[in-house]
C-alpha positions as CSV (number, residue, x, y, z in Angstrom):
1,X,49.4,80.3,216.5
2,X,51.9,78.9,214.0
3,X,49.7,76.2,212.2
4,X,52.4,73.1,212.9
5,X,52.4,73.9,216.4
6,X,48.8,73.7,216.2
7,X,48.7,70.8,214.1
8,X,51.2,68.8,216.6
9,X,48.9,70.7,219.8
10,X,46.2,69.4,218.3
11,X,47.8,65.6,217.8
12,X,48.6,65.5,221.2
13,X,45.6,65.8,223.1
14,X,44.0,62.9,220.7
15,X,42.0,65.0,218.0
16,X,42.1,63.8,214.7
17,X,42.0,66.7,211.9
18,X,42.5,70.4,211.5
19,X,40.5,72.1,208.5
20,X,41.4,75.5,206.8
21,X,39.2,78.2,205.2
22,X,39.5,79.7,201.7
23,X,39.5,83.4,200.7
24,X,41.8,84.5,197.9
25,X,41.6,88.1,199.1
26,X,38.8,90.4,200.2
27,X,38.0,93.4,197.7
28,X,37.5,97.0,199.5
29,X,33.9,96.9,198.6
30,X,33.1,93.5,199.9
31,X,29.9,93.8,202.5
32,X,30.0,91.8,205.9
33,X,33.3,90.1,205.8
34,X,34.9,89.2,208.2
35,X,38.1,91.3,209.2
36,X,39.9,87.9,209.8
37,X,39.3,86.9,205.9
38,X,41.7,89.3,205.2
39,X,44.5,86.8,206.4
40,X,43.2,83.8,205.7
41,X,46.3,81.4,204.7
42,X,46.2,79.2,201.5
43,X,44.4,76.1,203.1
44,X,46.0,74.0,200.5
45,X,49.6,75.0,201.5
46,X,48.9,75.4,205.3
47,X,47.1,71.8,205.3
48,X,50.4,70.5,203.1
49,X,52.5,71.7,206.5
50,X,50.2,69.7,209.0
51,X,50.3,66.7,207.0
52,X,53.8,66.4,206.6
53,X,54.4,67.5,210.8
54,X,51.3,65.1,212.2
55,X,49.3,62.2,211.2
56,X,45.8,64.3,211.5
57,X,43.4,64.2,208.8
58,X,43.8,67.8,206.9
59,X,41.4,69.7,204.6
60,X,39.2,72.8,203.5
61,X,36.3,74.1,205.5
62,X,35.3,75.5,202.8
63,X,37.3,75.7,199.8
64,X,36.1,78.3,197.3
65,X,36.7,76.1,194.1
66,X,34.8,77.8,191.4
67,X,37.6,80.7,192.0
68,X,40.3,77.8,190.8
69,X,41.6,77.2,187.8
70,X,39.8,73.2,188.1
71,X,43.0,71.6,186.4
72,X,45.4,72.7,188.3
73,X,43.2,73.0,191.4
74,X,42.5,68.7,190.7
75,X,47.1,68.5,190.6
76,X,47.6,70.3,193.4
77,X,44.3,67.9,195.5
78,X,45.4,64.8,193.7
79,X,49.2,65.5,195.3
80,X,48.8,66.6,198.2
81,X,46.4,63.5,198.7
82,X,48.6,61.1,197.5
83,X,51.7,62.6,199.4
84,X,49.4,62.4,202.9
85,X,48.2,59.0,202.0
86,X,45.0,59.6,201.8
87,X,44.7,62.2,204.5
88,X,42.9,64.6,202.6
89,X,38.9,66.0,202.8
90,X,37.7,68.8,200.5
91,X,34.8,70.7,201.4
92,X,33.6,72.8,198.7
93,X,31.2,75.9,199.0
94,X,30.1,78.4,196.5
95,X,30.9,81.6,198.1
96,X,29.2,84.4,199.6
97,X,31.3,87.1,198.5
98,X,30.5,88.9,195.4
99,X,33.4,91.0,195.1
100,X,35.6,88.3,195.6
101,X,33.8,85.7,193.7
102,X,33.7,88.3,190.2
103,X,37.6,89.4,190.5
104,X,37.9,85.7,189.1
105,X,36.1,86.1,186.2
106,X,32.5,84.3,187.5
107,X,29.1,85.9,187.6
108,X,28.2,85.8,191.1
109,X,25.1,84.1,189.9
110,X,26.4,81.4,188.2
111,X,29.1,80.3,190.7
112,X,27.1,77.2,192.0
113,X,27.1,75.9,188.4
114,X,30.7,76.9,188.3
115,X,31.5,74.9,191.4
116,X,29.5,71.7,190.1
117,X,31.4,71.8,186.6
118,X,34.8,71.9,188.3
119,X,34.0,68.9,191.3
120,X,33.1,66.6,187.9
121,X,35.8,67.8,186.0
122,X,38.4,67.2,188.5
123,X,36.7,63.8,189.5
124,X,37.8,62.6,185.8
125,X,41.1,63.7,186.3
126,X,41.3,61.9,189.5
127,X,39.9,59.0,188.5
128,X,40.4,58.0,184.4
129,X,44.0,57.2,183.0
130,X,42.4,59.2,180.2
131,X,40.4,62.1,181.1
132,X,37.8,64.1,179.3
133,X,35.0,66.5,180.2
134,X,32.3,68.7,178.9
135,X,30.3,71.3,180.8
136,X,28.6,74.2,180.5
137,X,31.6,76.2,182.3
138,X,34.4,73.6,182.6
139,X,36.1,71.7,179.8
140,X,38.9,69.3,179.4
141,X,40.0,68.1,176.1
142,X,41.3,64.0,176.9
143,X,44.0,64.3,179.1
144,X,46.4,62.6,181.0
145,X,47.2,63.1,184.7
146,X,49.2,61.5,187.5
147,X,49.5,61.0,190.7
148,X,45.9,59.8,191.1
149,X,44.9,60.1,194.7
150,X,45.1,57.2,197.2
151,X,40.9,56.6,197.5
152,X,39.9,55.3,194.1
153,X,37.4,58.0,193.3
154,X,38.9,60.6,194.6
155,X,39.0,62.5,198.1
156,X,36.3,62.9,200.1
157,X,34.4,66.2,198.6
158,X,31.9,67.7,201.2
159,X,29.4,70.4,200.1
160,X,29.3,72.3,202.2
161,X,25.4,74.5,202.0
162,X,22.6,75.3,203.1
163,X,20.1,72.3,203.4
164,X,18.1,72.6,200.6
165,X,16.4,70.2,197.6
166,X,18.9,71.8,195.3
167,X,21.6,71.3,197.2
168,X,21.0,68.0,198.5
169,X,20.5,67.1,194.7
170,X,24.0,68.3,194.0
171,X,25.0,65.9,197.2
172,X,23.6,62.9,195.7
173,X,24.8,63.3,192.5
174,X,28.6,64.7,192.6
175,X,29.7,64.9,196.9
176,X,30.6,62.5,199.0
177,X,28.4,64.5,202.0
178,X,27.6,67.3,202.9
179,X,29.2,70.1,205.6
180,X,25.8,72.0,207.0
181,X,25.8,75.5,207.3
182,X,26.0,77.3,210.7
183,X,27.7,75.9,213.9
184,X,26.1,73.7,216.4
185,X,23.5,71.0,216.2
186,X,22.3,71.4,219.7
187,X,20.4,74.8,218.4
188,X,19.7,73.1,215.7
189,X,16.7,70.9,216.1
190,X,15.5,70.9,212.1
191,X,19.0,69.4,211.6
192,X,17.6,65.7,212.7
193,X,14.8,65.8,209.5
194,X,17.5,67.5,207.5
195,X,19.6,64.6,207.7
196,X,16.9,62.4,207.9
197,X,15.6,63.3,204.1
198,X,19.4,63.7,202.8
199,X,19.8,60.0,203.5
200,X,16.7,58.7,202.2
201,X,17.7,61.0,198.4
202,X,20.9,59.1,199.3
203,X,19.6,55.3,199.7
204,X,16.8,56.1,196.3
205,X,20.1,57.1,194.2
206,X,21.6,53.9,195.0
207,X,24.5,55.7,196.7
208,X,26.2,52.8,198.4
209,X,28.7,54.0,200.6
210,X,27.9,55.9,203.6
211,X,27.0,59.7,203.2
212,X,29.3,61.5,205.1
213,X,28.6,64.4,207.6
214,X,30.7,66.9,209.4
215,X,29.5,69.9,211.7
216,X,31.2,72.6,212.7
217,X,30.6,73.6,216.7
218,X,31.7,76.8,219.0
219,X,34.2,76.6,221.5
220,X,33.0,76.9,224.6
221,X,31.9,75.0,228.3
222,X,33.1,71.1,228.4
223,X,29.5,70.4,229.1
224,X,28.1,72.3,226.0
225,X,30.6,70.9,223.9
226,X,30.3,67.7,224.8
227,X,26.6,67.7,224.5
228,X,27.3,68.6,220.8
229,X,29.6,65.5,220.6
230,X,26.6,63.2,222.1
231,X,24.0,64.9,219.5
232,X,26.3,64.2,216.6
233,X,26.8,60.6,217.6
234,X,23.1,60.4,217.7
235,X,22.6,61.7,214.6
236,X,25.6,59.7,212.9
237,X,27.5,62.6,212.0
238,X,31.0,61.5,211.4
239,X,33.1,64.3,211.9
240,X,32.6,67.3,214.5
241,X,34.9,70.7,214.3
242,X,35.0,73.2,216.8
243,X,35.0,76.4,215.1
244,X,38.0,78.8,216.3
245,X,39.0,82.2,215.3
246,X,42.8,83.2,214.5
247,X,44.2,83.1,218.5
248,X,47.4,83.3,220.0
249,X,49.3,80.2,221.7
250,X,48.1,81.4,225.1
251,X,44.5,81.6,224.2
252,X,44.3,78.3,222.0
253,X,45.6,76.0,224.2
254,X,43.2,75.9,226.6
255,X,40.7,75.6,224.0
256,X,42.1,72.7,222.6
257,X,42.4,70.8,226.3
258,X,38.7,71.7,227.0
259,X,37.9,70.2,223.4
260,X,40.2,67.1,224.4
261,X,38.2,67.0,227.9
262,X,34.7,67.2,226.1
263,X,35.6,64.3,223.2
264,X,36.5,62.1,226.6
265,X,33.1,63.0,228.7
266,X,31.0,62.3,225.3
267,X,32.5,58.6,225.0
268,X,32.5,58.2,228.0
C-alpha cells in the first residue's frame, strides 16, 4: 500500500503516527533476514511524504544510525523536523545485521559505540549555534548548522534495545526513552519491573522530563489488541504500534479499522 494512502488511511480512523524501518540493503550472505528487508523504503524520505500528506506524528522504528554519515544524518533529522513542526520521533537501534552493518565501514562489534558517538554528535548540532564534538568514532570540528529542530533539544531519540543495565545506561544518559525489543506487553510480564527500574536510573540521574516509552504490538483480534492498549496505559507507556508487514490495500484496511475499534474499546 502506497505509504500516503496509508498515512491519510491511517488519519482517518483517528490514529496518530506511522513509523518506518531502516535497512540500507541486505548483503547475499546476511543470516536470518527477513525477505521483506530487502524493500524496505528510506524511512526518512517515506516519513517526509506522510508528514507533508497528514498531520500524524512520523518517525523510524528503528533507524540504523551508526550506518549514517552523523552530519548529514543530523541535516536531513533537523529538516525534516523543522518542516513537520515538530512531528518527528527517531528511534535508534544498533543493528543486528553483520553483513550490513560492515559494508559501511563499522566493526560489527563496535557499532553500539558507533551509534552513541553519532546521537551526541548530532545533539550538538541540533542544539548549539556553534557546534563541536569529540568521540572516540565521531568528530566535528566547531560547526555551524541551521535549521535547528522545533523541540529545543532535539527530536525525541528512542533506543530502541534490549532491556539491559548497559542499555538503560545509554537511556539515561543520551535518549529520550527507550523502544523495548519484541512485540507485545501482554506476553511480556518482566516488562512491568523493566520499566519499573528504567524509571527509578531515570529519577537518580535527575532526568526531569518524562521518560518516554513506545511498544510495538501484533495485529490481531480487537479484544487482544485492546488488552495491549489497557496494559500499556497501565504501565504509562506513551505510545503503542501495531506491528504490520508490507500488505496490499485490501489486506491493510481492515487491519487498520480493527486497530481503530481496539484504541475505542481500551478508552472506553
Amino acid at each position: 500500500m502506497p505509504v500516503v494512502e496509508l498515512g491519510l488511511e491511517a488519519e482517518a480512523r483517528g490514529l496518530r503516527s506511522v513509523s518506518f524501518p531502516e535497512h540500507t540493503h541486505i548483503p547475499l550472505d546476511s543470516e536470518g533476514a527477513a525477505e521483506r528487508y530487502q524493500r524496505a523504503l528510506d524511512p526518512f524520505v517515506a516519513s517526509s511524504f506522510v508528514a507533508a500528506t497528514t498531520s500524524l506524528e512520523v518517525g523510524t522504528g528503528i533507524s540504523l544510525v551508526a550506518q549514517h554519515d552523523a552530519i548529514s544524518l543530523a541535516k536531513a533529522v533537523a529538516t525534516l523536523d523543522h518542516l513537520s513542526e515538530g512531528r518527528f520521533v527517531l528511534a535508534v537501534g544498533f543493528g543486528y545485521n553483520r553483513p550490513e552493518v560492515e559494508a559501511h565501514g563499522v566493526p560489527f562489534a563496535r557499532r553500539a559505540g558507533v551509534v552513541d558517538d553519532t546521537v551526541r554528535l548530532m545533539r550538538a548540532l541540533w542544539t548549539q549555534d556553534e557546534a563541536a564534538y569529540e568521540g572516540e568514532h565521531r568528530r566535528l570540528a566547531p560547526s555551524y548548522s541551521w535549521p535547528k529542530p522545533i523541540r529545543p533539544g532535539g527530536p525525541l531519540v528512542l533506543l530502541g534495545a534490549r532491556g539491559s543495565e548497559r542499555n538503560f545506561e545509554r537511556i539515561v544518559d543520551w535518549a529520550d526513552g527507550w523502544l523495548p525489543m519484541g512485540n507485545g506487553l501482554v506476553a511480556r510480564p518482566d516488562r512491568a519491573s523493566e520499566l519499573d527500574e528504567l524509571r527509578k536510573r531515570w529519577a537518580d540521574a535527575g532526568r526531569e522530563a518524562p521518560l518516554e516509552v513506545c511498544c510495538f504490538f501484533n495485529a490481531g483480534p480487537v479484544d487482544e489488541m485492546a488488552r495491549e492498549l489497557e496494559l500499556a496505559a497501565e504501565l504509562g507507556v506513551q505510545r503503542m504500534q501495531v506491528y504490520v508487514e508490507d500488505r496490499d490495500r485490501e489486506a491493510l484496511l481492515p487491519i487498520l479499522d480493527d486497530v481503530a475499534t481496539a484504541v475505542e474499546q481500551a478508552m472506553a
